[in-house]
Structure formats: C-alpha cells, structure tokens
N, C-alpha and C positions, 0 to 999 in steps of 0.2 A: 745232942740233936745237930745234924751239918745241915747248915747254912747251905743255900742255894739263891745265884742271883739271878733272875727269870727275863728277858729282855720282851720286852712289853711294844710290840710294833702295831700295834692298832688292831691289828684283826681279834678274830671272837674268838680263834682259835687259842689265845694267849690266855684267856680265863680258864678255859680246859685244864690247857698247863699246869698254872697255878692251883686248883684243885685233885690235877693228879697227885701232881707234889705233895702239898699238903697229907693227902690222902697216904701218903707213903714217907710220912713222916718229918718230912724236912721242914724247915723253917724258912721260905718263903721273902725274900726283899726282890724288887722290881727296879726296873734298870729301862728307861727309855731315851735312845739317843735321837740329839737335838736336830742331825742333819742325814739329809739321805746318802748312807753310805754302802760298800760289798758287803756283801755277808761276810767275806773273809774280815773285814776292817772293823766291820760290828762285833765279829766273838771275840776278836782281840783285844777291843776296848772293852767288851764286857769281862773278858778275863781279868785284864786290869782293873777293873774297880772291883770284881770279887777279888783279887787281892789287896786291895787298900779297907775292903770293909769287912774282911775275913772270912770269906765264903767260901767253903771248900770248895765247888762245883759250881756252872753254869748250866743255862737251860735257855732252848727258843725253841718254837711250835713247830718246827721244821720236822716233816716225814722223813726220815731217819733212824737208825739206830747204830750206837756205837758199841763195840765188842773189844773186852782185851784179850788179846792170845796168850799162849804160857812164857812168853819173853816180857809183859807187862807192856807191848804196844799196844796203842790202840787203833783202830781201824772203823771209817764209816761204811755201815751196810744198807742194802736197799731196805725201805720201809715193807713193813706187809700188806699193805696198801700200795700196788705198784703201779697203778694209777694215779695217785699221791705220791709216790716216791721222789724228794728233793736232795736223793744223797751225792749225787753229783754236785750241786753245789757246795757242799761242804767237801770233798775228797782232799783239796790240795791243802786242808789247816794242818798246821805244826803240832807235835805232839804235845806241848806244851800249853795246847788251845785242850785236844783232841782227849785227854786225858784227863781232864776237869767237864766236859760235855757231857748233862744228859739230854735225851730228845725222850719225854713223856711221849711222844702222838708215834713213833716211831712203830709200835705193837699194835698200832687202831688204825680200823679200815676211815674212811672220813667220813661216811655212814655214822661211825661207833663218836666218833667228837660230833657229827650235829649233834644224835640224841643224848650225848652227855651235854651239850651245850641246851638245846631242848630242857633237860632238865634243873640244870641250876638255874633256866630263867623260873620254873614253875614258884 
C-alpha cells in the first residue's frame, strides 16, 4: 500500500482529499506547514518530509491534474472544473516535486467536492 503525504491547509476541501485517497487505497499521513508560504515552497517541503517519512507520493486540494507523457515526464493540466482550475499555480514545480504529485480534486467539478464534503459531514 503507498504511503501518501496530504498537506492539510485548513480548508474543507482537504478532508475530501484524504477520503478520496483513502478511497483509492493509499495510506494517508498529513503534513501542515507552520508558516504561510508559496505553493511552490510548500510541495517542496512536503516532498521532503514524504521523503524522511517514506511516502511514495504527495497530495493538496489544489484543482489540477498531473499526467505523465511516454518519456516519464510529468506535466500539470487544467482541472475539469475550469472554473476551479488552480494549475497555473502549480506549472513552474521541478519534476522532482511534479512526479511524486497527486491532485485528488483535479477530476471534480467543486459542485462534486461540496457534495462529497456535504456527505462525510452526514
């Protein structure tokens, strides 16, 4: 089962996360940084502590989605929610971030994360 470390930024949307996860198998540790920082500066440091605590992969709630090509790059795409779509923020991470990245909410319109969020409150 790989290990995923999820960075936990206060919004609702980050319980979604961690139940899609879940729901697709991974094993779940949480990762909230102490100070306000870039996005870029934040999956860096989350990379690095999934590499001190052995987590194959990282994850934030971020509207995105990452795709690898047939050379094993990876590339961030617009969310399907492109109303939601935050892949411009993520564009300029190293592939060393970009390649450990998953974006759960990436596939969901933000309609589809209320009502999942709607639901794990029930």
């Amino acid at each position: 089962q790989d290990k995923v470390l999820v960075s936990m930024d206060g919004s609702v949307d980050c319980g979604v996360v961690v139940r899609i996860l879940q729901q697709q198998g991974f094993a779940v540790q949480t990762f909230t940084a102490e100070n306000e920082i870039s996005t870029a500066e934040l999956l860096q440091l989350l990379a690095d502590k999934a590499a001190e605590l052995d987590c194959a992969f990282i994850a934030t709630g971020h509207f995105a989605r990452v795709d690898v090509d047939s050379n094993g790059l990876s590339h961030v795409l617009p969310a399907a929610d492109r109303d939601a779509d935050q892949s411009a923020l993520l564009a300029d991470l190293p592939q060393s971030v970009l390649a450990k990245l998953v974006l759960p909410l990436g596939d969901f319109t933000k309609a589809d994360v209320e009502e999942m969020l709607a639901q794990t409150a029930e």
